[in-house]
MDAnalysis code that builds the backbone (N, CA, C; Angstrom):
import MDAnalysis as mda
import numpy as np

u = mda.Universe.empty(681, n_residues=227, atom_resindex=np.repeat(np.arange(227), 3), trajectory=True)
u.add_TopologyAttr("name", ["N", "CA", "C"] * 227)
u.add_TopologyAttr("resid", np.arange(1, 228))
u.add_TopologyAttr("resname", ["UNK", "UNK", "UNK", "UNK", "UNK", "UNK", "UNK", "UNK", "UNK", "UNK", "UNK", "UNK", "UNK", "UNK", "UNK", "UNK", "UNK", "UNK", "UNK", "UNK", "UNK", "UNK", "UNK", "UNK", "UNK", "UNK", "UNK", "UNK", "UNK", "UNK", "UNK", "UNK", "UNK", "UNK", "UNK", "UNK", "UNK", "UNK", "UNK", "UNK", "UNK", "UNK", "UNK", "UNK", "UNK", "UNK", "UNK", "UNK", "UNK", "UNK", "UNK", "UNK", "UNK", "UNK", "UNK", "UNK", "UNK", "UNK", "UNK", "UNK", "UNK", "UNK", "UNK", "UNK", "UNK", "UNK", "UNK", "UNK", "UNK", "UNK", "UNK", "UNK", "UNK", "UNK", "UNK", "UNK", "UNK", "UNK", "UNK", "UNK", "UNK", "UNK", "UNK", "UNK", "UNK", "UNK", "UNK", "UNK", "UNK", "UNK", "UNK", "UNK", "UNK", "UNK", "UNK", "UNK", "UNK", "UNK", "UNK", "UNK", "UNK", "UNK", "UNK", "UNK", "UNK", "UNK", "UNK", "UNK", "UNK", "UNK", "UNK", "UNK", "UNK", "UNK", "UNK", "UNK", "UNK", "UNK", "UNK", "UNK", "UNK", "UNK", "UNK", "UNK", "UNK", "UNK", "UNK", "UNK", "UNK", "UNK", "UNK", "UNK", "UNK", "UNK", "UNK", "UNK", "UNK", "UNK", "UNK", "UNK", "UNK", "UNK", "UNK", "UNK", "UNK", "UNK", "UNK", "UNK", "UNK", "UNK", "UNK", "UNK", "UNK", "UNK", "UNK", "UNK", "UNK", "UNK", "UNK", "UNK", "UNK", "UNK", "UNK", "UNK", "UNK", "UNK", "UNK", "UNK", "UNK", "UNK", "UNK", "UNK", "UNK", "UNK", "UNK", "UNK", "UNK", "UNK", "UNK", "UNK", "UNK", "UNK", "UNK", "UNK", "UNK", "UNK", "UNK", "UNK", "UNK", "UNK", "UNK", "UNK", "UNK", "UNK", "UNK", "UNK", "UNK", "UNK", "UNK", "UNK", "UNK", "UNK", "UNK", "UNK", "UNK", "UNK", "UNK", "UNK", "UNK", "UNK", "UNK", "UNK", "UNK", "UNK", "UNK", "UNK", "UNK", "UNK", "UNK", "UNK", "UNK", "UNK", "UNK", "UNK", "UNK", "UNK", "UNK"])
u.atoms.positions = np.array([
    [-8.352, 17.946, -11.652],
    [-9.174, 17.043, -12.461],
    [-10.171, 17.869, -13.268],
    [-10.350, 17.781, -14.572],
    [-11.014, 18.213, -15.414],
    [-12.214, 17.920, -15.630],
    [-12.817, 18.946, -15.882],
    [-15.132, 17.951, -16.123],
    [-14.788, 17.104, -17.379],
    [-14.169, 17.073, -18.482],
    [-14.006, 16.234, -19.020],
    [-13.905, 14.862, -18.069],
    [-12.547, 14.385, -17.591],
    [-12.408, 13.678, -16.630],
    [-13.721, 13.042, -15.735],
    [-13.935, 13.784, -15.447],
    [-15.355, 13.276, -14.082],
    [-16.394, 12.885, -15.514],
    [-16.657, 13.526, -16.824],
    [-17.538, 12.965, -17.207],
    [-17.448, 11.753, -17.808],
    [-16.082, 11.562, -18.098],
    [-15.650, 10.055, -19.200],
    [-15.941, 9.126, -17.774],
    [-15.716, 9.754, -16.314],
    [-15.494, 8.588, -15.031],
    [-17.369, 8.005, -15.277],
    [-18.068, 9.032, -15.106],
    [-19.610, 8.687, -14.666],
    [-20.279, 8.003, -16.342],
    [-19.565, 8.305, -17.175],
    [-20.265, 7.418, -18.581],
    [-19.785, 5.979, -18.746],
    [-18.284, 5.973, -18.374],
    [-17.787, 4.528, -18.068],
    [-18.341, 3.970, -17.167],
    [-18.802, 4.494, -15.797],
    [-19.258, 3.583, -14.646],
    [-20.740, 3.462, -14.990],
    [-21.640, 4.290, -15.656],
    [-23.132, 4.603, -15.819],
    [-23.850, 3.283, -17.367],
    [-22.428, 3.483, -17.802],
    [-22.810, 2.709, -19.221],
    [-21.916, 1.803, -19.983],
    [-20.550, 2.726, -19.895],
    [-19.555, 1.701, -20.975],
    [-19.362, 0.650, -20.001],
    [-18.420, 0.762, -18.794],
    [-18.476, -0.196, -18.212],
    [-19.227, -0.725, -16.952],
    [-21.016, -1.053, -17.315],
    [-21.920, -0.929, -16.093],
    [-21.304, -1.973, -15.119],
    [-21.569, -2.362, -14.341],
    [-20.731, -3.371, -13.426],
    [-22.459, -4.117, -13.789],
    [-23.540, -4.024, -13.577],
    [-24.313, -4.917, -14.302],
    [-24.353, -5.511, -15.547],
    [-24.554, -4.878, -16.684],
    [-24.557, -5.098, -17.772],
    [-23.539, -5.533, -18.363],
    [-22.405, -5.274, -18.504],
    [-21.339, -5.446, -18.901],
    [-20.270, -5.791, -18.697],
    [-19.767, -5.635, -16.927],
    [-18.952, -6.911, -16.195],
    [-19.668, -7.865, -15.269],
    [-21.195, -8.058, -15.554],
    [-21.669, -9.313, -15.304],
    [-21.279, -9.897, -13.534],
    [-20.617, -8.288, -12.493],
    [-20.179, -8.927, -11.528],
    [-21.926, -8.736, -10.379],
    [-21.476, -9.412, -9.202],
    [-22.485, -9.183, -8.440],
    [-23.976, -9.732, -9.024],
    [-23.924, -10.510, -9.677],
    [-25.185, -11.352, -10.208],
    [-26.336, -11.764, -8.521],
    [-25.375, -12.291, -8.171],
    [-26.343, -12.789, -6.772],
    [-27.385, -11.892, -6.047],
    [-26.736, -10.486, -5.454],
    [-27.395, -9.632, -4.824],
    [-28.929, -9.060, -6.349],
    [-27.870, -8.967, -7.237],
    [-29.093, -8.110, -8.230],
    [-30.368, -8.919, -8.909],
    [-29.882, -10.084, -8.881],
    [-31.064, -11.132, -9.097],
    [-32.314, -11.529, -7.569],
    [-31.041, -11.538, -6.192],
    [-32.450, -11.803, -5.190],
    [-32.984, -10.520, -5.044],
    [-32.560, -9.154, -4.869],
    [-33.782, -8.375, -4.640],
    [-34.209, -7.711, -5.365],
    [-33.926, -7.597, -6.328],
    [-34.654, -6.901, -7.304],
    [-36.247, -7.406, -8.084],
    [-36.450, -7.671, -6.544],
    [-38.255, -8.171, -7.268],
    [-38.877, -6.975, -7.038],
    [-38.492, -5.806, -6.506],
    [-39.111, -4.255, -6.366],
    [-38.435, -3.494, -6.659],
    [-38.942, -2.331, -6.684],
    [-37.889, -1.194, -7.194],
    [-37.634, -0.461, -6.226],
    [-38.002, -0.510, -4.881],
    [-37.382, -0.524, -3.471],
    [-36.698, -1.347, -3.078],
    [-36.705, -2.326, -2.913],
    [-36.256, -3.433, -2.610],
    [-34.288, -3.139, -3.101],
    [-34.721, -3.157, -4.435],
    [-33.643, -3.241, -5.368],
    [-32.606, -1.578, -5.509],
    [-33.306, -0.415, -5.443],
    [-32.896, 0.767, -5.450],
    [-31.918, 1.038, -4.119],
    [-32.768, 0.236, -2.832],
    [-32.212, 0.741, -1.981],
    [-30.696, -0.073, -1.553],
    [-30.900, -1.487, -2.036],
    [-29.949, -2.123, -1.615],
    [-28.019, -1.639, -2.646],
    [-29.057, -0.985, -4.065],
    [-28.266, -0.407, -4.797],
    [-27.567, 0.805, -4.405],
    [-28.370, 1.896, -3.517],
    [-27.416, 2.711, -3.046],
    [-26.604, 2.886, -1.989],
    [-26.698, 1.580, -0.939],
    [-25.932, 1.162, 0.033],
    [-24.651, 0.842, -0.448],
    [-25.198, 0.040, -1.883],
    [-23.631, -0.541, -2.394],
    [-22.674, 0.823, -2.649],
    [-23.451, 1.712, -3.516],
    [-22.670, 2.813, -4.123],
    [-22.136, 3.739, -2.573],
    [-22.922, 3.962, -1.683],
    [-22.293, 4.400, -0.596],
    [-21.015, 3.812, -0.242],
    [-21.244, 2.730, 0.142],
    [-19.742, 2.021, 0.234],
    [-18.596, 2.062, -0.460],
    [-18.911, 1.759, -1.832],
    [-17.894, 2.080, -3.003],
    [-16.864, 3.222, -2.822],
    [-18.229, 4.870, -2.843],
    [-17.398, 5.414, -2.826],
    [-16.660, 5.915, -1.484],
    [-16.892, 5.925, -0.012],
    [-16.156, 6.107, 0.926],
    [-15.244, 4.902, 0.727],
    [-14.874, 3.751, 0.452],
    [-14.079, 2.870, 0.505],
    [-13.093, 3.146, -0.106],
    [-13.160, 3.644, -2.046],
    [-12.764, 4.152, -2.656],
    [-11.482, 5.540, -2.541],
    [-12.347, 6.387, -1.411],
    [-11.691, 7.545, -1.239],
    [-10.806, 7.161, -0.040],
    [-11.050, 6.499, 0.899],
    [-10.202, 6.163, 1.862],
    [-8.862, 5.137, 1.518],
    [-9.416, 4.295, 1.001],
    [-8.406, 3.256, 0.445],
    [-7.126, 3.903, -0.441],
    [-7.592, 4.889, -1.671],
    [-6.761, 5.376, -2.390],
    [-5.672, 6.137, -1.745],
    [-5.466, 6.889, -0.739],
    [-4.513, 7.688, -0.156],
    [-3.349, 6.478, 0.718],
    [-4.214, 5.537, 1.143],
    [-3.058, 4.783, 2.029],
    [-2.563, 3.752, 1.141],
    [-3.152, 3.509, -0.099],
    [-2.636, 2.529, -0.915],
    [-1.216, 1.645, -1.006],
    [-0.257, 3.190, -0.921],
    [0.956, 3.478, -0.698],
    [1.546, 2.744, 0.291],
    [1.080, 2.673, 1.456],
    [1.241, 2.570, 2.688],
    [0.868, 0.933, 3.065],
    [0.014, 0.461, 2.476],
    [-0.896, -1.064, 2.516],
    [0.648, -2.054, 1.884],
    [1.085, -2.970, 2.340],
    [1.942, -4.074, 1.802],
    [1.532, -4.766, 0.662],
    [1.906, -5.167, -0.103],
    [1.414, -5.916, -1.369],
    [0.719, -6.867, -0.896],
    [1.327, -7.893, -0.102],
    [0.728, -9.074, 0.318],
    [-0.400, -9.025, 1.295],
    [-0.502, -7.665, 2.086],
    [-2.144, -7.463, 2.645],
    [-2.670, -6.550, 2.256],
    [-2.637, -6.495, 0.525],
    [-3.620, -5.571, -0.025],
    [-5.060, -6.126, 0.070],
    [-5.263, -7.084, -0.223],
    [-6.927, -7.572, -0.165],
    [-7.285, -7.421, 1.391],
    [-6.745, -8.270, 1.740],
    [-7.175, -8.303, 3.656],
    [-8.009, -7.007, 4.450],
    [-7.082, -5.951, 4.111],
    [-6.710, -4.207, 4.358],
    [-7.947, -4.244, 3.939],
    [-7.928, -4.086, 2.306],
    [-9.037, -3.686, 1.767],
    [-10.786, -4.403, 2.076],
    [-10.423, -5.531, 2.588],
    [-11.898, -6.066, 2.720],
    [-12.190, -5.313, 4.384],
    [-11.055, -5.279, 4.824],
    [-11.825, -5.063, 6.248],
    [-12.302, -3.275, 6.528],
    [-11.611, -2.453, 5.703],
    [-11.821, -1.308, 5.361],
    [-13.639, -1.422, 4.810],
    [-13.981, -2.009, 3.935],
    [-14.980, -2.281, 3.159],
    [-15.924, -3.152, 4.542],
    [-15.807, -3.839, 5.622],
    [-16.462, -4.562, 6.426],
    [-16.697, -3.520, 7.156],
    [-16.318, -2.225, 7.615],
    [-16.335, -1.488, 8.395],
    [-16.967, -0.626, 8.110],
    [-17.457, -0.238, 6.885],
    [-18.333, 0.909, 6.066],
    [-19.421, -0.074, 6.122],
    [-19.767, -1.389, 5.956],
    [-20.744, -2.246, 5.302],
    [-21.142, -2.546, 7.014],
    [-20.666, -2.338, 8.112],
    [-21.243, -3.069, 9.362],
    [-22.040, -1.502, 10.063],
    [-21.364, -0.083, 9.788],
    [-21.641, 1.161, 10.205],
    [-23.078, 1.021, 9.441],
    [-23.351, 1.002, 8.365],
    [-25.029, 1.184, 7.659],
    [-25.365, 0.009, 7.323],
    [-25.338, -1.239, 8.055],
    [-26.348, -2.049, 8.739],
    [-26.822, -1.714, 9.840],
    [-25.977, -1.375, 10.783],
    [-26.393, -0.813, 11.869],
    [-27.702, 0.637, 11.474],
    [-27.362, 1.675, 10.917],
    [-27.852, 2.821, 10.595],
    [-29.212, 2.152, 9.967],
    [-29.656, 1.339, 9.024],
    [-30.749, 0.657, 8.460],
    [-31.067, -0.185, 9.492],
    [-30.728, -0.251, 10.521],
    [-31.505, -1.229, 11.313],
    [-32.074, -0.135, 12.373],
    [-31.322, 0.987, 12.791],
    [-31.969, 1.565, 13.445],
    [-33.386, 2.923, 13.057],
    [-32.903, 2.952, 11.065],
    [-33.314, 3.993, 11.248],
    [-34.943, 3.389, 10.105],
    [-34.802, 2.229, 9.164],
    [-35.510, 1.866, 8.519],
    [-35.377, 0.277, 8.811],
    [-35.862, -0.190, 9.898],
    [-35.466, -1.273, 10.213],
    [-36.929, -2.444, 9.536],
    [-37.712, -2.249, 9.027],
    [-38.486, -2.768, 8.307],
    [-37.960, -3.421, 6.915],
    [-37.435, -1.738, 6.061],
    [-36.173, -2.527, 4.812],
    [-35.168, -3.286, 5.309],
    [-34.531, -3.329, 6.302],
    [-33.551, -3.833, 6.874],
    [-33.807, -5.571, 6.965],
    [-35.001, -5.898, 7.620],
    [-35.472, -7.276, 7.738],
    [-35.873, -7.679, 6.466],
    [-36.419, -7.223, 5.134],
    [-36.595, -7.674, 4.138],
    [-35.177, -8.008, 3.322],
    [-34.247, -6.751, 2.942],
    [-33.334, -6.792, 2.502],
    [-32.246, -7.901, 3.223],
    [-32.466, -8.333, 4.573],
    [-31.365, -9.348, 5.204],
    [-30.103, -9.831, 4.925],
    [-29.758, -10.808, 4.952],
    [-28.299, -11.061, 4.553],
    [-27.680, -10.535, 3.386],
    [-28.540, -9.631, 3.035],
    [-27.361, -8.894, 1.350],
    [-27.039, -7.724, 1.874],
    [-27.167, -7.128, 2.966],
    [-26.871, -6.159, 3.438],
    [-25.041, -6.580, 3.831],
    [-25.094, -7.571, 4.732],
    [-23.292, -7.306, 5.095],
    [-22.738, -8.324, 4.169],
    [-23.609, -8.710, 3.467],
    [-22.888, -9.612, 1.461],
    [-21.985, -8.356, 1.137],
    [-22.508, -7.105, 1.234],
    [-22.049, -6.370, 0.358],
    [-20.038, -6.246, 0.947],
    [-20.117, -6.499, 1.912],
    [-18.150, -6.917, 2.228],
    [-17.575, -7.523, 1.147],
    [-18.466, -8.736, 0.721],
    [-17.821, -9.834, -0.032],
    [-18.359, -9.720, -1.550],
    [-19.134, -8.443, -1.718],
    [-19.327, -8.504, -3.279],
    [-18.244, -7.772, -4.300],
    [-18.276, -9.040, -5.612],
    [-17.061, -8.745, -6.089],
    [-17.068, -7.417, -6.972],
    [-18.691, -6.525, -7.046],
    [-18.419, -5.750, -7.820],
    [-17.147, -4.580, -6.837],
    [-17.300, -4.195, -5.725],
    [-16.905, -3.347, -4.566],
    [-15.380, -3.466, -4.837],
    [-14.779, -5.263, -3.902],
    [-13.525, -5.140, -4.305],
    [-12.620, -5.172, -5.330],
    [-13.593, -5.658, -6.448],
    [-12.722, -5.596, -8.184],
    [-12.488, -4.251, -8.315],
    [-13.657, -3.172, -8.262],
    [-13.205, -2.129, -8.188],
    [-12.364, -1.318, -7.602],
    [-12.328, -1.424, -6.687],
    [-10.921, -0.915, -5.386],
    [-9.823, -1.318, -6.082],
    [-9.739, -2.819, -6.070],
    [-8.450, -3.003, -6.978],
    [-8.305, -2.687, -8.010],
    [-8.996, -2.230, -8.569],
    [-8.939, -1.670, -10.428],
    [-8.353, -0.679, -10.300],
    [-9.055, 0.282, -9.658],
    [-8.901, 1.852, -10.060],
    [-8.673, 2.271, -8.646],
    [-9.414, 1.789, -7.344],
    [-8.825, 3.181, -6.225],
    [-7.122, 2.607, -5.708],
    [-6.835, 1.480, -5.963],
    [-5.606, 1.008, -5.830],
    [-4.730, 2.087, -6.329],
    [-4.566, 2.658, -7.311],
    [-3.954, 3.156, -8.331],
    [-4.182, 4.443, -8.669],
    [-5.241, 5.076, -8.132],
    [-6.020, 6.614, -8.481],
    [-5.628, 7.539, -7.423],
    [-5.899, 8.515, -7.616],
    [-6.044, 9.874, -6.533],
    [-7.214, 9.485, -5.511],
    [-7.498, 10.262, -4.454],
    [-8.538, 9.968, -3.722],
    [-9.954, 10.414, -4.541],
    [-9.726, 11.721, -5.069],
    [-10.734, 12.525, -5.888],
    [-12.063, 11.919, -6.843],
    [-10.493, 10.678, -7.719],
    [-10.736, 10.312, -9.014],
    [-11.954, 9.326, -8.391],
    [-10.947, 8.868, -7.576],
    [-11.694, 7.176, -7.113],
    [-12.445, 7.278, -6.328],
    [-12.901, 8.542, -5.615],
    [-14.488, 8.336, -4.711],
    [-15.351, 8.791, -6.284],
    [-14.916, 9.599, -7.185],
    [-16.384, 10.125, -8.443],
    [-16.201, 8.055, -9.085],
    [-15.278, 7.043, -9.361],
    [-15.470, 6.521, -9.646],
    [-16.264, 5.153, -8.947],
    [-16.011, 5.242, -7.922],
    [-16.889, 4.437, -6.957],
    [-18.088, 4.359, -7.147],
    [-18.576, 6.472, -7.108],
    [-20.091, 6.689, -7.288],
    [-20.520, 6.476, -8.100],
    [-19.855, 6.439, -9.413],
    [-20.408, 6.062, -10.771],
    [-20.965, 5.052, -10.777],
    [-20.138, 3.547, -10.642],
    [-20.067, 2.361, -10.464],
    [-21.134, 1.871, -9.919],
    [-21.235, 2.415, -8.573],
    [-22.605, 2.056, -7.514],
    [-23.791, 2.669, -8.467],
    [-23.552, 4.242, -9.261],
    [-24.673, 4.803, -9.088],
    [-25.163, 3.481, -10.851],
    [-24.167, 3.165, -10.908],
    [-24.516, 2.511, -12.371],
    [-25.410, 0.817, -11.949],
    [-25.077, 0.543, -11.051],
    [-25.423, -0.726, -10.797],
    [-26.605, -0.623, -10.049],
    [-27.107, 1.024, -9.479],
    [-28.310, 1.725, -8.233],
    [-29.442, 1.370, -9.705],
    [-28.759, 1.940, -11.197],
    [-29.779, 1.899, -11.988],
    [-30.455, 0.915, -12.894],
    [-29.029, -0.354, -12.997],
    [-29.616, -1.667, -13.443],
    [-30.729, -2.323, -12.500],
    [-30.585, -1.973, -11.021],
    [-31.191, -2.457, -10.353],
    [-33.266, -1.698, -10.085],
    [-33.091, -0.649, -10.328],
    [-34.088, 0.401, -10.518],
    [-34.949, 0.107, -11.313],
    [-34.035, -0.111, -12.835],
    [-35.131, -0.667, -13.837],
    [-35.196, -2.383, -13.902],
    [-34.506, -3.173, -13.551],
    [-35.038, -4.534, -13.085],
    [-36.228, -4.878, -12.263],
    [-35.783, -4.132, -10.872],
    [-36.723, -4.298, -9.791],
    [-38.312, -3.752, -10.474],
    [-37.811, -2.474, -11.283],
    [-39.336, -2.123, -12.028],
    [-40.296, -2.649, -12.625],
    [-39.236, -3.565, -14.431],
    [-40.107, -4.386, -14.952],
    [-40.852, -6.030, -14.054],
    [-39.978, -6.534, -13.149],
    [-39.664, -6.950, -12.176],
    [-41.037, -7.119, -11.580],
    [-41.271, -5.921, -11.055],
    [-42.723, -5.611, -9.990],
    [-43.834, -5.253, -10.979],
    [-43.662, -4.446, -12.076],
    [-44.898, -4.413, -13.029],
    [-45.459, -5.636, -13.267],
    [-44.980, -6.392, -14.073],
    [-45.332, -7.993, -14.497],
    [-45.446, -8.559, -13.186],
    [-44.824, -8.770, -12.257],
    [-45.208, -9.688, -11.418],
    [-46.622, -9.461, -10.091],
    [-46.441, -7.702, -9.993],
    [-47.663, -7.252, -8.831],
    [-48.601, -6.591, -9.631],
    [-47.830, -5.623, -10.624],
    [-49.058, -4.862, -11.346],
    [-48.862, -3.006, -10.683],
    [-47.941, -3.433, -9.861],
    [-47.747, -1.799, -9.007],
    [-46.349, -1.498, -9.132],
    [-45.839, -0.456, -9.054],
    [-44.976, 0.155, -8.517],
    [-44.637, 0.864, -7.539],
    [-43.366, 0.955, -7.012],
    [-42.759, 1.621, -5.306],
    [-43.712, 0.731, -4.347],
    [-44.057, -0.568, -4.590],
    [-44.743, -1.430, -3.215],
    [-43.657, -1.295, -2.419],
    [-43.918, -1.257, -1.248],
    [-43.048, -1.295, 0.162],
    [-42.277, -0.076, 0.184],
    [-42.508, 1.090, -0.393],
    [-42.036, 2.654, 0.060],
    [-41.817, 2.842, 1.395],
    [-43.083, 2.285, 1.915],
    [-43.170, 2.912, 3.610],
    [-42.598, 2.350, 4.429],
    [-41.877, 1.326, 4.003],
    [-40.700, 0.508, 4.684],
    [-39.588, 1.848, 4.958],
    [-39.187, 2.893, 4.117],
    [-38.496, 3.695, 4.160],
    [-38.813, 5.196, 4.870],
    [-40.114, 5.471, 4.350],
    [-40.634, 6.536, 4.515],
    [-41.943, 6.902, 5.772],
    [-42.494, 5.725, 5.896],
    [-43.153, 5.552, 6.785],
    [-44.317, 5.353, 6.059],
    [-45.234, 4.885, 7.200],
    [-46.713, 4.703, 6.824],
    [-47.715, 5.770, 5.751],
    [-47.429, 6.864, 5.888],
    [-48.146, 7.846, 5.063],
    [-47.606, 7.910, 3.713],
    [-45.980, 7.185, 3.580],
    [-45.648, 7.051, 2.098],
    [-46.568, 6.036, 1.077],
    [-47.296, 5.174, 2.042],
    [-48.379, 3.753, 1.003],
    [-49.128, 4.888, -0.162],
    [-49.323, 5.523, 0.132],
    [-50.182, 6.651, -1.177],
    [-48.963, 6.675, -2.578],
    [-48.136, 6.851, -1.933],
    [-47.158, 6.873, -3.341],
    [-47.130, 6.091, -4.280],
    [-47.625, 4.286, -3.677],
    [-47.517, 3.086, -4.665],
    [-48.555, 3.398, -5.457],
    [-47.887, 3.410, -7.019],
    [-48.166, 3.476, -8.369],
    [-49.047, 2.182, -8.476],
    [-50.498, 2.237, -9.106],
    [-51.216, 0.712, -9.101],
    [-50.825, 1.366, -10.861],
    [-50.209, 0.502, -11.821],
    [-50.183, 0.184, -13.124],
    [-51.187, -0.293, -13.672],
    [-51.766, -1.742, -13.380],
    [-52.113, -2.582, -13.663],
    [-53.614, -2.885, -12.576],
    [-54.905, -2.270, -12.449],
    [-55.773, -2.526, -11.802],
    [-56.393, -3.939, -11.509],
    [-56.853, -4.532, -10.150],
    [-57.184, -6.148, -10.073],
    [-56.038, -7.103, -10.772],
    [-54.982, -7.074, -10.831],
    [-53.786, -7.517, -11.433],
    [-53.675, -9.156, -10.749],
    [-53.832, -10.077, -10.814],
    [-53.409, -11.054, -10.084],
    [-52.069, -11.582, -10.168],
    [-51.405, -11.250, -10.741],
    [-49.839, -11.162, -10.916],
    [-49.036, -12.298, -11.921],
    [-48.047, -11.910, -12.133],
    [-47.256, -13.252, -13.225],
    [-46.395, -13.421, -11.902],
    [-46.428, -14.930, -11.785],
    [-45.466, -16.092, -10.928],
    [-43.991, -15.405, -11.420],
    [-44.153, -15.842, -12.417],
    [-42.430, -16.066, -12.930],
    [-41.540, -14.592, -13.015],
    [-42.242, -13.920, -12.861],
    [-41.501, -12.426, -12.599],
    [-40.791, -12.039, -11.393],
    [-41.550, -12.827, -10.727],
    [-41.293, -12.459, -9.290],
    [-40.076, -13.491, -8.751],
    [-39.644, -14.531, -9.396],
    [-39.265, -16.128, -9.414],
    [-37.635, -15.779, -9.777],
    [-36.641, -16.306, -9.376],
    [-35.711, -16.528, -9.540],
    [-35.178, -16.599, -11.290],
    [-35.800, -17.185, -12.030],
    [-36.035, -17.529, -13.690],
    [-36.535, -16.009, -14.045],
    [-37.470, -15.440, -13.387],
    [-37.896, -14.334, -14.383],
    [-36.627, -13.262, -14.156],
    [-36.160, -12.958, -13.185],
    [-35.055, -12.154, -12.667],
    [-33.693, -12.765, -13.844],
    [-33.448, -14.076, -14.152],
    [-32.691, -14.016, -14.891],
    [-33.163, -13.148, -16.795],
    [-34.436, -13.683, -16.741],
    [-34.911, -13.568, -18.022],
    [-34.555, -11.692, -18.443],
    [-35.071, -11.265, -17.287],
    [-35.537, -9.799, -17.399],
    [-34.034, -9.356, -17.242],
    [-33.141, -9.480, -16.797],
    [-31.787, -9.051, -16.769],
    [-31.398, -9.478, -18.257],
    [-31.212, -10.735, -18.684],
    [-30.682, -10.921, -20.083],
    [-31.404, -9.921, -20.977],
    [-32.665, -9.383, -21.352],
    [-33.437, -8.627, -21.860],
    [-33.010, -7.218, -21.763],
    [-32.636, -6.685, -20.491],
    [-31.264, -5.589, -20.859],
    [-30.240, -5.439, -20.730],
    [-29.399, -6.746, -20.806],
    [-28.285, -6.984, -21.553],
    [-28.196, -6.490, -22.694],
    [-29.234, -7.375, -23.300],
    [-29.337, -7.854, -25.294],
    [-29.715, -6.167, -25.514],
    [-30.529, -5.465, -25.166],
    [-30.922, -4.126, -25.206],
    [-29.846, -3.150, -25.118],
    [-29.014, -3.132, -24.163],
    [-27.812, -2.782, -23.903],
    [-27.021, -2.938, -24.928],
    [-26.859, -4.007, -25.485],
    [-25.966, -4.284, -26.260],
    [-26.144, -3.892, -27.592],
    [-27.265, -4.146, -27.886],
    [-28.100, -3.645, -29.305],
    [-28.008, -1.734, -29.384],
    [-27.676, -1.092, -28.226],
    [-27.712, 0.171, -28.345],
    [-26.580, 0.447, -28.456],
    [-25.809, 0.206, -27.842],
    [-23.602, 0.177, -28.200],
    [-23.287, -0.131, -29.438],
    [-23.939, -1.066, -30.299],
    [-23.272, -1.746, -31.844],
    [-24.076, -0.385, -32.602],
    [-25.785, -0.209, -32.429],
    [-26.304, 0.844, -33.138],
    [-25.033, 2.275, -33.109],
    [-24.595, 2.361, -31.849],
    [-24.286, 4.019, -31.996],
    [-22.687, 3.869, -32.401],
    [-22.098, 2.148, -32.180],
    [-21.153, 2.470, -32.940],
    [-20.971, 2.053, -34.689],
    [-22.249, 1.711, -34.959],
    [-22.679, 1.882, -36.398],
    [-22.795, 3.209, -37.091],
    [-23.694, 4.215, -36.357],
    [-23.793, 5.081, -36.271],
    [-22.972, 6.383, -36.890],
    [-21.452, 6.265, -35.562],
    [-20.428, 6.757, -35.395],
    [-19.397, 6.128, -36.784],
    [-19.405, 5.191, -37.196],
    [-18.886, 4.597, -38.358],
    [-19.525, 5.319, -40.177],
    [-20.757, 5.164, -40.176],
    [-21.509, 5.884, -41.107],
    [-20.599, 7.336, -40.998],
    [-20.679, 8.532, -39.764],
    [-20.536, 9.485, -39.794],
    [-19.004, 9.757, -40.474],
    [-17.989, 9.017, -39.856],
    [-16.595, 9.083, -40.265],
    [-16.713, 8.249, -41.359],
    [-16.609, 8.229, -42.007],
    [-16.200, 7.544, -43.522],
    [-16.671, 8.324, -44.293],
    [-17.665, 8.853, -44.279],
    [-17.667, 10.281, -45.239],
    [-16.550, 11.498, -44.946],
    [-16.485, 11.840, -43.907],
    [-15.620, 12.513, -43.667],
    [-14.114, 12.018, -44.476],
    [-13.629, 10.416, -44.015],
    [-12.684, 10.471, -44.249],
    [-12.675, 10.355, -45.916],
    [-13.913, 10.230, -46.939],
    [-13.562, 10.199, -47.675],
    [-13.780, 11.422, -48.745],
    [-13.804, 12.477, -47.912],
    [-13.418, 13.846, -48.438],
    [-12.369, 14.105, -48.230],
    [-11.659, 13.870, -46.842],
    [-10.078, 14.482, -46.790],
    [-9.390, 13.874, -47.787],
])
């Protein structure tokens, strides 16, 4: 596999095709926690953990899996990575663990995980499809990063609240105060603002793809109209 290769894998999973932005899957998990940028970061790299061990395991026996219990195979493969680090977050950060709650073993049944398996590790090398897993996760670790961000700015006025859920008690120094005496915006924090603030980098998202393939259009047409 070529760095070309691994880099077209991590720009497709990071941007062309974000599994936030652009296949619109997994709405549920990224709208309830992403009212922090803990909250939301961490539940984001559980997913991408999964992805890609699921990814790399799944792809080699593919072969081997029956047509008719390809999903089955594959979810319980995916229940078994997703029940090992609940366990591991309960024993080792069991504070995030009780906040984050039932989206932790959601992640079995989220459709960004198994669309992907079936997309690409169905069909890929083991190699291809654990760098594409990570992409995927690491792409959806970052819709969720900057959601949970604008997210917690507008709604607390701080950033990294609840660090020490992870890090422990001496991490509270880390939370960023933005916004001093802040009494907070309701609706940020609210089910409605989580939609609002996601459509907002959508439309952003989207407005930057038409620019650069405007861009890229300007550049070739001169060209082609010298040859």
């Amino acid at each position: 596999m070529t760095y070309q290769e691994v880099k077209d894998i991590f720009y497709n999973g990071l941007w062309k095709q974000n599994t936030g932005l652009v296949q619109l899957l997994g709405l549920c998990p990224i709208l309830a926690v992403s009212s922090s940028v803990v909250n939301a970061v961490s539940l984001g790299l559980a997913t991408a953990l999964v992805m890609t061990i699921a990814s790399a395991t799944i792809s080699p026996i593919r072969s081997a899996v029956p047509n008719e219990a390809r999903i089955p195979v594959f979810i319980l493969i995916i229940a078994v990575l997703v029940t090992v680090i609940q366990y591991a977050m309960n024993a080792y950060v069991h504070a995030l663990y009780l906040v984050l709650g039932i989206f932790i073993p959601l992640i079995t049944t989220n459709c960004i995980v198994l669309a992907r398996i079936e997309a690409f590790a169905s069909k890929q090398p083991p190699f291809q499809s654990a760098i594409d897993g990570l992409a995927m996760g690491l792409g959806l670790t970052a819709v969720l990063a900057v959601l949970g961000g604008m997210r917690e700015v507008f709604g607390h006025g701080t950033l990294l609240s609840g660090i020490d859920m992870v890090f422990g008690a001496s991490a509270k120094a880390w939370v960023v105060t933005i916004v001093p005496d802040y009494h907070g915006f309701l609706l940020a924090i609210l089910p409605p603002g989580a939609f609002i603030t996601l459509g907002l980098l959508i439309a952003g998202k989207n407005y930057m793809s038409m620019r650069a393939a405007a861009n890229e259009k300007k550049r070739i047409i001169p060209i082609a109209s010298a040859a």
